[in-house]
TIRO-2110 file (N, C-alpha, C; in Angstrom, 1 decimal):
// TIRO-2110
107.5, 94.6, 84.9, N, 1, A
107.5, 94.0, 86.3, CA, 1, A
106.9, 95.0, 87.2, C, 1, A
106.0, 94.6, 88.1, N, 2, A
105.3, 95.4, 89.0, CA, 2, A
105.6, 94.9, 90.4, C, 2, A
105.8, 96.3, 91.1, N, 3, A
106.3, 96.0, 92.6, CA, 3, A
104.8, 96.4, 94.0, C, 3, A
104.8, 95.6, 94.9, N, 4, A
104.1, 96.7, 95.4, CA, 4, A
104.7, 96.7, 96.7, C, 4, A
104.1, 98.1, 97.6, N, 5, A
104.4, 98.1, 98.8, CA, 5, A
103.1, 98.3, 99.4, C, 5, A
103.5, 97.8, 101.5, N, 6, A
102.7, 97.7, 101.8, CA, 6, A
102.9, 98.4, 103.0, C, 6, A
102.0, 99.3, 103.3, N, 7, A
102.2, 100.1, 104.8, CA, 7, A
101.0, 99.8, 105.6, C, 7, A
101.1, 100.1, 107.2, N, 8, A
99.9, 99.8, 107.6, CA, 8, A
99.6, 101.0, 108.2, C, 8, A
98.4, 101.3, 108.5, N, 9, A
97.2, 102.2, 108.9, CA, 9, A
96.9, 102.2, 109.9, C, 9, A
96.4, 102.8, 111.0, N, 10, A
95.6, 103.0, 111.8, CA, 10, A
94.1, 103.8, 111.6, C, 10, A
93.0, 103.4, 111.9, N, 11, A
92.2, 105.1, 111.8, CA, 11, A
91.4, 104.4, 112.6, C, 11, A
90.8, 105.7, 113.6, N, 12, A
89.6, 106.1, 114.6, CA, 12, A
88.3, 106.2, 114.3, C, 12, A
87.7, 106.1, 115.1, N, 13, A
86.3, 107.2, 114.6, CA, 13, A
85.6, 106.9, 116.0, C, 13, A
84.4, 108.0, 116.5, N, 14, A
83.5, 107.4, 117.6, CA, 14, A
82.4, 106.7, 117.0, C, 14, A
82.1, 106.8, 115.8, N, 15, A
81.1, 105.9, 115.3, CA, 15, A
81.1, 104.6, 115.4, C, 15, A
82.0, 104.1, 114.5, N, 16, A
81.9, 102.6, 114.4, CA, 16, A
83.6, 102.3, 113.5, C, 16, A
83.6, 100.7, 113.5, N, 17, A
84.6, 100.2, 112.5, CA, 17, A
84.3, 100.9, 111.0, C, 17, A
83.1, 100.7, 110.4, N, 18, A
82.8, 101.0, 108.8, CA, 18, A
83.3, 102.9, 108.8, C, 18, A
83.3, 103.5, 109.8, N, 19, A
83.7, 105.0, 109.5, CA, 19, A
84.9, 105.3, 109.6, C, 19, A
85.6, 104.2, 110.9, N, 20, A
87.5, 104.0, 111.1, CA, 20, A
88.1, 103.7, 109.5, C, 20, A
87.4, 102.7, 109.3, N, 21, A
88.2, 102.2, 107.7, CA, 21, A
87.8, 102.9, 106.7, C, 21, A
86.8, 103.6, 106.7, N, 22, A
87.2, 105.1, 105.6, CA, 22, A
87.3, 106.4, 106.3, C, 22, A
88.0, 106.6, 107.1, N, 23, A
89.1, 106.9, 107.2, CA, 23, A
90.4, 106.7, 107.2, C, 23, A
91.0, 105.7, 107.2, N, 24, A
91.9, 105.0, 106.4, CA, 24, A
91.6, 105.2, 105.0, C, 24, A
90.9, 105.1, 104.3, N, 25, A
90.6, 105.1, 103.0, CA, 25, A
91.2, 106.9, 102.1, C, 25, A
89.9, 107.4, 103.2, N, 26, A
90.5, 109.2, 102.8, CA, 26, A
92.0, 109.6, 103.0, C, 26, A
92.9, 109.2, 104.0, N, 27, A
94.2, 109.3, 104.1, CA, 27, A
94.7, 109.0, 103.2, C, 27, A
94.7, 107.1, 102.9, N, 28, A
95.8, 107.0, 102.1, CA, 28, A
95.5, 107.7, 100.7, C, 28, A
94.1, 107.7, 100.1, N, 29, A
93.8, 108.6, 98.4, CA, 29, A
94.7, 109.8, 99.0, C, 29, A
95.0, 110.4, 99.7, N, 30, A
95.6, 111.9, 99.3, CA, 30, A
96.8, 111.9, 98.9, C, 30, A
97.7, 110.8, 99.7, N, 31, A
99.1, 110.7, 99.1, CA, 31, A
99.6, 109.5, 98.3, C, 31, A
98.3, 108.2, 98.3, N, 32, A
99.0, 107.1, 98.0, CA, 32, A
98.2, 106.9, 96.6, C, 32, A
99.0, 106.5, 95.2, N, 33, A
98.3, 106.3, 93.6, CA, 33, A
98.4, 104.8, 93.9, C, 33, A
97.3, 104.3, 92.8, N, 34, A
97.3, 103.0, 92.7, CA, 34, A
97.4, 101.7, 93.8, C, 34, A
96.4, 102.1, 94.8, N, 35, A
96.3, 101.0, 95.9, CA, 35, A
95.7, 100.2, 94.8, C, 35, A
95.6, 98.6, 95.4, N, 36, A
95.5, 97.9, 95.0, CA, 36, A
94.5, 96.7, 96.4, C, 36, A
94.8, 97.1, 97.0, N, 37, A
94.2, 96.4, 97.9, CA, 37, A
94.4, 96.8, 99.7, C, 37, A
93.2, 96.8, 100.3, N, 38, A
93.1, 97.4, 101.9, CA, 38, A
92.7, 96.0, 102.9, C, 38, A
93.6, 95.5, 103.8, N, 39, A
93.1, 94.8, 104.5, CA, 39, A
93.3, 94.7, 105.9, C, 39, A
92.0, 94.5, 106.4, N, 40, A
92.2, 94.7, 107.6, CA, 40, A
92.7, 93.6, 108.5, C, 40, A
93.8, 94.1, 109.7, N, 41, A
94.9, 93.3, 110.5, CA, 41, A
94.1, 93.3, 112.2, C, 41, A
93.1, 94.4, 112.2, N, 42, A
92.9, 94.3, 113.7, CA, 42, A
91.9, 95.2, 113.8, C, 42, A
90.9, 94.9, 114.7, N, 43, A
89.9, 95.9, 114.9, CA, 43, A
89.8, 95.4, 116.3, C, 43, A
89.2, 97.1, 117.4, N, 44, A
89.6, 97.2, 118.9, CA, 44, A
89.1, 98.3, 119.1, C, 44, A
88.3, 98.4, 120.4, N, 45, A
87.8, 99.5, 121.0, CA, 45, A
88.5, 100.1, 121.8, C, 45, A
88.4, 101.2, 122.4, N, 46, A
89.0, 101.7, 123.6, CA, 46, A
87.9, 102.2, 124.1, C, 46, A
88.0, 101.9, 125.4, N, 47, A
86.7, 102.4, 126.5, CA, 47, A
87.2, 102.9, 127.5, C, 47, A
85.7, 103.7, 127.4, N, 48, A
86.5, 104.8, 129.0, CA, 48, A
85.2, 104.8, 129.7, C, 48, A
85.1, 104.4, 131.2, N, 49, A
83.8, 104.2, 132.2, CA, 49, A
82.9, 103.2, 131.7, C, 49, A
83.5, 102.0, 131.4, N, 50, A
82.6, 101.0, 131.1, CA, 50, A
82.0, 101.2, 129.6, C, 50, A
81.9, 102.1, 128.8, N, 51, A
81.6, 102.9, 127.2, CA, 51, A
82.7, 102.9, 126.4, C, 51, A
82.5, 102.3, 125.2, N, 52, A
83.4, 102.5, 124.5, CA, 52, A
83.6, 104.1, 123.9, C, 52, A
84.7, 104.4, 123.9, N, 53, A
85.2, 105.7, 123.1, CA, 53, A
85.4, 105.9, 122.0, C, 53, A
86.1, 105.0, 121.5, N, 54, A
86.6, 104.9, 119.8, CA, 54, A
86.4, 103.6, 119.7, C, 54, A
86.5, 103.3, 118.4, N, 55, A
86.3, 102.1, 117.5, CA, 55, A
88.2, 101.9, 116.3, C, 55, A
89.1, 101.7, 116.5, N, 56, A
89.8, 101.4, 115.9, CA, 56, A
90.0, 99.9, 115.0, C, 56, A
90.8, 100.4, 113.7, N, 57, A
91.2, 99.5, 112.9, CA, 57, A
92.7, 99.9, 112.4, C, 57, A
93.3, 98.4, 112.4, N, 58, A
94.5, 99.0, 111.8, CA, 58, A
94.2, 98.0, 110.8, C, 58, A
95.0, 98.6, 109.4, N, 59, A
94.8, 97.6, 108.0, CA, 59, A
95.9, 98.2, 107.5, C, 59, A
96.2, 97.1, 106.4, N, 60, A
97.7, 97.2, 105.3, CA, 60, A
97.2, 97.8, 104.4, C, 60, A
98.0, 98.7, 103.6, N, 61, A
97.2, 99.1, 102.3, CA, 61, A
98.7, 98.6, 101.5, C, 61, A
98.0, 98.3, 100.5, N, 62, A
99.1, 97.7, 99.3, CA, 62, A
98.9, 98.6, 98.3, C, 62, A
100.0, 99.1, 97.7, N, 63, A
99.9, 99.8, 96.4, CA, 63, A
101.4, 99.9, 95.3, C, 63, A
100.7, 100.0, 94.3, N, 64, A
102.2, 99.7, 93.2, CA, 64, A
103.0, 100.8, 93.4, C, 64, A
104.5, 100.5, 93.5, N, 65, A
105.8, 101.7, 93.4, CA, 65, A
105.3, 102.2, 91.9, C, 65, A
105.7, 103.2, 91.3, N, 66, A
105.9, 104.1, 90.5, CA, 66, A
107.1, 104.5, 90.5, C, 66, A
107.8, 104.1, 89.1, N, 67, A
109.3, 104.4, 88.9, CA, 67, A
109.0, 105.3, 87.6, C, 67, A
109.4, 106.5, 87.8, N, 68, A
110.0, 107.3, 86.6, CA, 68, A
110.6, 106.7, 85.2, C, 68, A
110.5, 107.4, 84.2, N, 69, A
111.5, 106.3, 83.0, CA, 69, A
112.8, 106.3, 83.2, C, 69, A
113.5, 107.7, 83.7, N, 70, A
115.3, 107.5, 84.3, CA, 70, A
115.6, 106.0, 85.1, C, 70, A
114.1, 105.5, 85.4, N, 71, A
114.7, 104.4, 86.5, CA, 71, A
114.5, 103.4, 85.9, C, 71, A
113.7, 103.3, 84.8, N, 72, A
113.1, 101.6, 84.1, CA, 72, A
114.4, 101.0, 83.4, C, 72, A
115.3, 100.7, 83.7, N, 73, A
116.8, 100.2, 83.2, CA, 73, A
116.8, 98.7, 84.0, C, 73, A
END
């Protein structure tokens, strides 16, 4: 039986959306095994003097639990 969870993300960038969402990408590889799937819930600028500043995305990332064999009962 396979479980997964799903947390959601935020990431920045002043470039654009495609550099926000890998950065989401680089975060979650450092601590999260076995995503499964990244989707995006929201994308939004923030502007400052009429210019945008940042480019934000927030997205879910889905990845399978990992249970030790003590726990497979």
């Amino acid at each position: 039986m396979s479980v997964v969870k799903i947390i959601e993300l935020v990431g920045e960038s002043p470039i654009g959306w495609e550099d926000a969402m890998k950065q989401i990408i680089a975060e979650a590889q450092k601590t999260l095994r076995g995503i499964t799937r990244i989707g995006v819930v929201e994308q939004d600028v923030r502007m400052i003097n009429d210019k945008i500043d940042v480019w934000r995305v927030r997205a879910q990332v889905s990845f399978r639990i990992e249970r030790s064999d003590n726990d497979k009962d």
